[in-house]
DSSP file (Angstrom, degrees, kcal/mol; ACC not computed):
  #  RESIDUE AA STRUCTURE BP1 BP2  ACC     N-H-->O    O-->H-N    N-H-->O    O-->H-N    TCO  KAPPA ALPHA  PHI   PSI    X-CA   Y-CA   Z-CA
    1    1 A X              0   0    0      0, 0.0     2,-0.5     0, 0.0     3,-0.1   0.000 360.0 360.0 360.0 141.4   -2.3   90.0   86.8
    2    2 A X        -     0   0    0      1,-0.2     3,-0.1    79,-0.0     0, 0.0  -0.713 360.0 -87.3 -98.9 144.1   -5.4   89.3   84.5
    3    3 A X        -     0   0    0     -2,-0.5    -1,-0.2     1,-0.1     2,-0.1   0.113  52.0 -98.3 -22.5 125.2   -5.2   89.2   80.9
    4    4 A X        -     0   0    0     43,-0.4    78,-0.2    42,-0.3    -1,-0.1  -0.406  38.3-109.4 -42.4 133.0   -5.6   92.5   79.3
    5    5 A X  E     -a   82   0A   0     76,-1.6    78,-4.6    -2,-0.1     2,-0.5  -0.374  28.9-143.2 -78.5 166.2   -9.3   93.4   77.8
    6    6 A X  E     +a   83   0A   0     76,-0.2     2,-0.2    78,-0.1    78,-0.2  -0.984  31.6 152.5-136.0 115.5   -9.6   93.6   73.9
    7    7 A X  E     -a   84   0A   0     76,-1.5    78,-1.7    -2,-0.5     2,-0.5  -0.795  29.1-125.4-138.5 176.9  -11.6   96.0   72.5
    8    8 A X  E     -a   85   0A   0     76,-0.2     5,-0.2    -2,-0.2    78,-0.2  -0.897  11.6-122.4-146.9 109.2  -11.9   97.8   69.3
    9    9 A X    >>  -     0   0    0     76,-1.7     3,-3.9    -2,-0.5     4,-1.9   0.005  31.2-110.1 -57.7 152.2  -12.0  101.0   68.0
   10   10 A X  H 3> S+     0   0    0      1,-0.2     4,-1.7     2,-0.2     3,-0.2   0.635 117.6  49.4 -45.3 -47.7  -14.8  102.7   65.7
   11   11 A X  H 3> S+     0   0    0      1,-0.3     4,-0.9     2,-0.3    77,-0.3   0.430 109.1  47.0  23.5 -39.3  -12.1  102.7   62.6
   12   12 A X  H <> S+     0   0    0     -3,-3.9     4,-3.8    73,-0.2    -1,-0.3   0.849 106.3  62.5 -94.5 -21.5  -11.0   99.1   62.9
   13   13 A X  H  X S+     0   0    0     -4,-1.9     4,-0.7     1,-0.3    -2,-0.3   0.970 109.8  43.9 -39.6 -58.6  -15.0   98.2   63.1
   14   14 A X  H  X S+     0   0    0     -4,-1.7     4,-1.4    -5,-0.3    -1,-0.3   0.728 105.0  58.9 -55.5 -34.9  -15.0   99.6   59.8
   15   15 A X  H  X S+     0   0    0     -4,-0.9     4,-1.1     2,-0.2    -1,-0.2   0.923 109.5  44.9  -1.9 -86.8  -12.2   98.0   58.9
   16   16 A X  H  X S+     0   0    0     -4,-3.8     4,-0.6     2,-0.2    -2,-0.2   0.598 109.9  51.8 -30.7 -52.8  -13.9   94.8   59.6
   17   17 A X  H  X S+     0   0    0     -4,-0.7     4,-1.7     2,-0.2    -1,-0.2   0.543 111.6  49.7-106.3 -36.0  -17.1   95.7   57.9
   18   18 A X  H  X S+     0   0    0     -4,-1.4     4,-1.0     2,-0.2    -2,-0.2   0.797 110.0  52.5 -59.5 -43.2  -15.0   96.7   54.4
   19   19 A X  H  X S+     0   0    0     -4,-1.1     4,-1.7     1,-0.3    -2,-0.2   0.906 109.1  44.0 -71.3 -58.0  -13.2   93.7   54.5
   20   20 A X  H  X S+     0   0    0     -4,-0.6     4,-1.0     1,-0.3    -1,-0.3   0.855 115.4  49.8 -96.1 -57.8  -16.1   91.9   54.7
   21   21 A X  H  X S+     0   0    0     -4,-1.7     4,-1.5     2,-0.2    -1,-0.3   0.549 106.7  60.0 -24.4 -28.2  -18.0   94.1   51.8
   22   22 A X  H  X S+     0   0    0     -4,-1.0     4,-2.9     2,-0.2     5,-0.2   0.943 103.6  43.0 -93.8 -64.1  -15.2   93.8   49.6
   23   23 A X  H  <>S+     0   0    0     -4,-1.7     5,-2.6     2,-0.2    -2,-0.2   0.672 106.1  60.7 -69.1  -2.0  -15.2   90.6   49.3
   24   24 A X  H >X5S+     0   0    0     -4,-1.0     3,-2.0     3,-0.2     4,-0.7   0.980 111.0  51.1 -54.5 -64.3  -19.2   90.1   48.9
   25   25 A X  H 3<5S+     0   0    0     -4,-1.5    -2,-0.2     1,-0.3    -3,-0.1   0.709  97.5  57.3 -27.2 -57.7  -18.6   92.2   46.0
   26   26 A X  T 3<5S-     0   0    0     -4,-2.9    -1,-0.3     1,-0.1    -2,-0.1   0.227 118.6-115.3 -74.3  14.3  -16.2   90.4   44.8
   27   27 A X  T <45S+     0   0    0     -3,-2.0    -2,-0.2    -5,-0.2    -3,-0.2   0.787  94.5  89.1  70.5  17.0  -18.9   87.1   44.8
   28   28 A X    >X< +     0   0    0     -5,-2.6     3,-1.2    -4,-0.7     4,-1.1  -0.302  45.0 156.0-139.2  68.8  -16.8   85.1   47.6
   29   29 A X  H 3>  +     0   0    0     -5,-0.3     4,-1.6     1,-0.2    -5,-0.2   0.506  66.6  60.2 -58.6   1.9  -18.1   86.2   50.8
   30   30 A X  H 34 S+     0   0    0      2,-0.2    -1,-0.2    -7,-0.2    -6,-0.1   0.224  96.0  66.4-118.7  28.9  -17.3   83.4   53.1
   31   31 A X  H <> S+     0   0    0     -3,-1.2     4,-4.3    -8,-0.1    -2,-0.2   0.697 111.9  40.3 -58.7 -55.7  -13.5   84.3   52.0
   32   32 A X  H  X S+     0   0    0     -4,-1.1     4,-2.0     1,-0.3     3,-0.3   0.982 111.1  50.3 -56.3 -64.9  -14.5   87.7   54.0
   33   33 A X  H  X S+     0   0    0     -4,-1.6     4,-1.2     1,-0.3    -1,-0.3   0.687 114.1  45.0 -86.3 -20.7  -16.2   86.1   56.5
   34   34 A X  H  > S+     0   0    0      1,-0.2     4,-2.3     2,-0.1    -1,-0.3   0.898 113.5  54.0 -94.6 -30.9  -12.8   83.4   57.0
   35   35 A X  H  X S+     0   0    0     -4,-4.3     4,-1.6    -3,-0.3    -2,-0.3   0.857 113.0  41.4 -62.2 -25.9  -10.4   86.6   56.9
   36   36 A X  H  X S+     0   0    0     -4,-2.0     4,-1.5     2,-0.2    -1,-0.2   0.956 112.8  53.6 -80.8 -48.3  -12.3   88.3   59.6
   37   37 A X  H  X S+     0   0    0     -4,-1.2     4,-1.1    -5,-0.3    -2,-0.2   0.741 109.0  47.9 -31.3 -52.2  -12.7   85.3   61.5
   38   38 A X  H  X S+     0   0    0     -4,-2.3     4,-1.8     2,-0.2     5,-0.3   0.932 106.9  59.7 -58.2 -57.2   -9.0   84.6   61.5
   39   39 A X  H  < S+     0   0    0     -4,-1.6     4,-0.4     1,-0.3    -2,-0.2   0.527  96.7  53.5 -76.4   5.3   -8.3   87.8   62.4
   40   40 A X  H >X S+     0   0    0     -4,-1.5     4,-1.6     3,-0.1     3,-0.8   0.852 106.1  67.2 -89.1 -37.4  -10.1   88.0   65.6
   41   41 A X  H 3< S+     0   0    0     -4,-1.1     4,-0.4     1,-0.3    -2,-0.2   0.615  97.9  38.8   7.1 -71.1   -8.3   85.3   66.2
   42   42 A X  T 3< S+     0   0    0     -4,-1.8    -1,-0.3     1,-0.2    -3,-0.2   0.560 108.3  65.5-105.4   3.7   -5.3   86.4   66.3
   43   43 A X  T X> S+     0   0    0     -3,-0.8     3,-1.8    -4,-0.4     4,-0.6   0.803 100.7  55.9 -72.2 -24.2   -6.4   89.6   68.2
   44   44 A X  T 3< S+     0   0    0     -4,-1.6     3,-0.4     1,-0.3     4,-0.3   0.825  94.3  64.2 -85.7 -17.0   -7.4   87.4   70.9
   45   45 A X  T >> S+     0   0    0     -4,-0.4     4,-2.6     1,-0.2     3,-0.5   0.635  88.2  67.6 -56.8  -4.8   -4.1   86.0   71.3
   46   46 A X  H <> S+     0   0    0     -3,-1.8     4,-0.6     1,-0.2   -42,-0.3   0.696  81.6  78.0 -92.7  -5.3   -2.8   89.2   72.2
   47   47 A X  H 3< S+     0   0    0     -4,-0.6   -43,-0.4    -3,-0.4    -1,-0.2   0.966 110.1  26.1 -60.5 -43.4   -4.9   88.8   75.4
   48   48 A X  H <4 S+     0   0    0     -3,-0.5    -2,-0.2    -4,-0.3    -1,-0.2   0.720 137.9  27.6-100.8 -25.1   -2.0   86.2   76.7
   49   49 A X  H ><  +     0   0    0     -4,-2.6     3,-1.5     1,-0.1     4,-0.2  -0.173  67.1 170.0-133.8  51.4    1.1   87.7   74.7
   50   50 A X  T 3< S+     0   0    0     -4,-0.6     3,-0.2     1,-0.2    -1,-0.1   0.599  75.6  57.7 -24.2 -18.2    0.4   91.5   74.1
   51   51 A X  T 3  S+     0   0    0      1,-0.2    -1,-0.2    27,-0.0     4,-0.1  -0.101  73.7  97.7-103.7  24.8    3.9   92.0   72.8
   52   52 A X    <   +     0   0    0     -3,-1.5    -1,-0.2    -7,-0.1    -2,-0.1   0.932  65.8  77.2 -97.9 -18.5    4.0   89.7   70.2
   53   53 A X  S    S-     0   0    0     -4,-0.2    14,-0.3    -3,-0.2     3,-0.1  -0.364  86.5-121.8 -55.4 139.0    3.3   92.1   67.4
   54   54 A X  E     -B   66   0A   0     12,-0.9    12,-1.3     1,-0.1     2,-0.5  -0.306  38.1 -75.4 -92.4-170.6    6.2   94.0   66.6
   55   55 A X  E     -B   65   0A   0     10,-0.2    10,-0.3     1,-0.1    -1,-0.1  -0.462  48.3-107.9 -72.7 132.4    6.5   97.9   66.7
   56   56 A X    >>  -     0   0    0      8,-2.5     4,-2.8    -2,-0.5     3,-1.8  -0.136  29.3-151.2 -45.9 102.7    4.6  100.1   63.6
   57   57 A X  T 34 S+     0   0    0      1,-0.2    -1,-0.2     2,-0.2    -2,-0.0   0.792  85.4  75.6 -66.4 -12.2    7.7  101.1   62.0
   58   58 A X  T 34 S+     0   0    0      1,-0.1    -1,-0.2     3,-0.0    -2,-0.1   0.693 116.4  17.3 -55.1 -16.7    5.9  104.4   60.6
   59   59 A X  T <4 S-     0   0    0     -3,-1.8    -2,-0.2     5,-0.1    -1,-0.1   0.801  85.4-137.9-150.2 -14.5    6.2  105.7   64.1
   60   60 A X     <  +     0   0    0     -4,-2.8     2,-0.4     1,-0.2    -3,-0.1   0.857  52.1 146.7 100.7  23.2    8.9  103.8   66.4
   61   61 A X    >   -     0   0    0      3,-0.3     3,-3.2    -5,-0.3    -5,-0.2  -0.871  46.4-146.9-130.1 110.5    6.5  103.9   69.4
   62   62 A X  T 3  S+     0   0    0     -2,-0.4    -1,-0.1     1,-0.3     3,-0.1   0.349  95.8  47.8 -33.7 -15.2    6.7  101.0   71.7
   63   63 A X  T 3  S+     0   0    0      1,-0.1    15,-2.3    14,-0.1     2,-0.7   0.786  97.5  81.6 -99.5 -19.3    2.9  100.9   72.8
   64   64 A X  E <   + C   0  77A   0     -3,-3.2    -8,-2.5    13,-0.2     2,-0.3  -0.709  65.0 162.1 -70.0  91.8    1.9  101.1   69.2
   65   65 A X  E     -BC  55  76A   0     11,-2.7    11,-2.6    -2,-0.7   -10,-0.2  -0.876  21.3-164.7-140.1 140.4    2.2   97.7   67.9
   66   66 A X  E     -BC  54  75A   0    -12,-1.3   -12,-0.9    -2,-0.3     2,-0.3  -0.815  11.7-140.6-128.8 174.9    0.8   95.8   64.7
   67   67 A X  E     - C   0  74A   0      7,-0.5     7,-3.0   -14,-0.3     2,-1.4  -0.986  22.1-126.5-124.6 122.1    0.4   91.9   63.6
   68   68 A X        +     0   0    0     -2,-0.3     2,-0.7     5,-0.2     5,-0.2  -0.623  37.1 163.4 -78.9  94.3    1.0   90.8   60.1
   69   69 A X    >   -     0   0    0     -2,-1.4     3,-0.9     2,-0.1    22,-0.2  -0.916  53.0-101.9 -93.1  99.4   -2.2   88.8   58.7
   70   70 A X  T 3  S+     0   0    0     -2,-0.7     3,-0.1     1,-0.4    20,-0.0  -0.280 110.7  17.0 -78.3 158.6   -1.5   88.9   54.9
   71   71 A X  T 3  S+     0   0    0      1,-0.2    20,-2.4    -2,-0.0    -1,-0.4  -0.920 126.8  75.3 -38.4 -13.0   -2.8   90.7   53.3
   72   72 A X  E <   - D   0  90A   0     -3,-0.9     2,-0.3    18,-0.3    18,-0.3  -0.107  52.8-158.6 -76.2 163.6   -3.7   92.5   56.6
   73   73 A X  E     - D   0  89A   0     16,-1.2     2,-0.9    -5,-0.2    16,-0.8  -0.951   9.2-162.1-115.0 118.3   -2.0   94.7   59.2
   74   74 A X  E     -CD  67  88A   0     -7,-3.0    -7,-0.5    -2,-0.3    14,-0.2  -0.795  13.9-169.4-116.0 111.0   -4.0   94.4   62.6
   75   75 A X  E     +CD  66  87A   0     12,-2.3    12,-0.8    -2,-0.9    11,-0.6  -0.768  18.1 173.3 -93.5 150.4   -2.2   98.2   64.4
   76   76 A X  E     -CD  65  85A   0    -11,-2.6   -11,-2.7     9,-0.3     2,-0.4  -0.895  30.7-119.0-159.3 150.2   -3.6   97.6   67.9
   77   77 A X  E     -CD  64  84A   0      7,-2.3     7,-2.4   -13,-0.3     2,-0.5  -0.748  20.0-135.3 -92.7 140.8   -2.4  100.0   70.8
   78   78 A X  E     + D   0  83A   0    -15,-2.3     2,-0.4    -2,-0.4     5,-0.2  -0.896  36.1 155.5 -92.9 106.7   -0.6   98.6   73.6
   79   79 A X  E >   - D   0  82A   0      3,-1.3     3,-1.3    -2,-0.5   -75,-0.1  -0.977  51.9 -93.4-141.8 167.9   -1.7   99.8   77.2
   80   80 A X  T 3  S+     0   0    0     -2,-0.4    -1,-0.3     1,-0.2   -76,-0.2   0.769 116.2   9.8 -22.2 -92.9   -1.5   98.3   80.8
   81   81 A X  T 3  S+     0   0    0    -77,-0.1   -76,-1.6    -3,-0.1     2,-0.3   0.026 124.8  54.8-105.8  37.9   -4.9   96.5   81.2
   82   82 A X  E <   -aD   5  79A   0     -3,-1.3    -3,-1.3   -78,-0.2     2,-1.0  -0.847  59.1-141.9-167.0 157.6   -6.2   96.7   77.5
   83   83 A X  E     -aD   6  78A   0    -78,-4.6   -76,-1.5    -2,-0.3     2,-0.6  -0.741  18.5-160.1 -70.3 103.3   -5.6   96.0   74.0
   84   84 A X  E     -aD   7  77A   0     -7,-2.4    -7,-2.3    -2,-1.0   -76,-0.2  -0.678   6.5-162.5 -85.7  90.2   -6.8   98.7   71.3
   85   85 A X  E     +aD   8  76A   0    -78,-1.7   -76,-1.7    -2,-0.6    -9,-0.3  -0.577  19.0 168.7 -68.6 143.1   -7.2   97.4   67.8
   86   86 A X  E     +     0   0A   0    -11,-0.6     2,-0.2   -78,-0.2    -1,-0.2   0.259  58.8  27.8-149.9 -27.2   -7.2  101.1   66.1
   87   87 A X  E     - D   0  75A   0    -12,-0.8   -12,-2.3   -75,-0.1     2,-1.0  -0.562  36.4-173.1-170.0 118.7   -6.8   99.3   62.2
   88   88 A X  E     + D   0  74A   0    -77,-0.3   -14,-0.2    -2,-0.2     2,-0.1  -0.593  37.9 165.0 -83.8  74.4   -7.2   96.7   59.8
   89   89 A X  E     - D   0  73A   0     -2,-1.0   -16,-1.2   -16,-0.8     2,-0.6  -0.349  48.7 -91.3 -68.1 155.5   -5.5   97.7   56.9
   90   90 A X  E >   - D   0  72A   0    -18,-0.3     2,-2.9    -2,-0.1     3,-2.6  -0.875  46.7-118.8 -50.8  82.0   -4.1   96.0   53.6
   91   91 A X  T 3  S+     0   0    0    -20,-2.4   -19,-0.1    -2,-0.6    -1,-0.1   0.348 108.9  63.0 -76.3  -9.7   -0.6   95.0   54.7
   92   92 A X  T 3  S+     0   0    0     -2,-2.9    -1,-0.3   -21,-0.2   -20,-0.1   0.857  88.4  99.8 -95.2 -37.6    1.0   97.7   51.5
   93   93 A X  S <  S-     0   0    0     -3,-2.6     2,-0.3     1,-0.1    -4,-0.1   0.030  79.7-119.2 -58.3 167.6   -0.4  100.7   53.1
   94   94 A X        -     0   0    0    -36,-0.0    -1,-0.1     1,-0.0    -3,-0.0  -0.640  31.0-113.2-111.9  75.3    1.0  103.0   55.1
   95   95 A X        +     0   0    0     -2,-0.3     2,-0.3     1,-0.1    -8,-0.0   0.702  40.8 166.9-146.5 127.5   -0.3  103.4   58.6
   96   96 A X        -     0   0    0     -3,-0.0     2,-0.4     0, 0.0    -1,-0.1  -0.946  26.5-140.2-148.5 107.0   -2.0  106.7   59.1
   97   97 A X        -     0   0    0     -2,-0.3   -10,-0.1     1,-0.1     4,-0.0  -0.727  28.9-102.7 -95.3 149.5   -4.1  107.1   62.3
   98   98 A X    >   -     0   0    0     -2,-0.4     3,-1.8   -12,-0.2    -1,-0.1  -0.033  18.8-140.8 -63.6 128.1   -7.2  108.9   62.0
   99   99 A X  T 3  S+     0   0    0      1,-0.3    -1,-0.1    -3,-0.0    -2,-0.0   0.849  98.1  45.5 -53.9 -43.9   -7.2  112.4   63.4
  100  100 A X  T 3  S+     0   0    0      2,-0.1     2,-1.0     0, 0.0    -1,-0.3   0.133  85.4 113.8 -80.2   5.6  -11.0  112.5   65.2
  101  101 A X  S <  S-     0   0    0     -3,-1.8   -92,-0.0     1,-0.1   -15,-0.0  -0.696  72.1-123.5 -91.1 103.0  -10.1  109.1   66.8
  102  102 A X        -     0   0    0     -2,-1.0     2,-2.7     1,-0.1    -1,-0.1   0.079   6.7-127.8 -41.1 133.7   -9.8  109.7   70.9
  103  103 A X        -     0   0    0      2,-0.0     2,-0.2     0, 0.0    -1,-0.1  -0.747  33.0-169.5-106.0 103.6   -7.0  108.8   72.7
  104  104 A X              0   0    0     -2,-2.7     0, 0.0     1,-0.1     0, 0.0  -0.673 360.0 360.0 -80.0 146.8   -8.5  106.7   75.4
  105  105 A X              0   0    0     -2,-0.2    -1,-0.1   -26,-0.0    -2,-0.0   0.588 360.0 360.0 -97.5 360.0   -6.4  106.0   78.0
């Protein structure tokens, strides 16, 4: 069977794109630019081990699955033949998914 695709929803783009803002701000953008970096990273590992992330313990639901990057949380939806990254959060929040966000199958 081939490796699941990895794609990313509008929400974690933004994510991405904050991350990356925040630390401009904060004068050390190529901090941003190595946090983002990393963390594609270790989304693309989930291309060969999709399950390595455990389950989001706000909601207890096996396809829902995140990866701890600190400071980060990378929630990525689990399905058959793709990955969904759905948020890049700050690893203290508390995982809320966005209401207008599609449930693709």
């Amino acid at each position: 069977m081939p490796a699941p695709a990895v794609t990313f929803a509008e929400s974690a783009l933004a994510d991405l794109e904050a991350i990356l803002a925040w630390y401009a701000e904060q004068d050390v953008p190529d901090v941003g630019r190595r946090q983002v970096a990393e963390i594609l990273d270790r989304v693309q590992a989930l291309r060969n081990h999709p399950d390595m992330g455990r389950v989001v313990p706000e909601f207890g639901q096996p396809f829902l699955r995140e990866l701890i990057h600190p400071p980060f949380r990378i929630v990525y939806r689990r399905e058959p033949r793709r990955i969904r990254v759905v948020r890049v959060w700050r690893s203290e929040r508390l995982l809320r998914l966005p209401a207008d966000e599609p449930d693709q199958p």
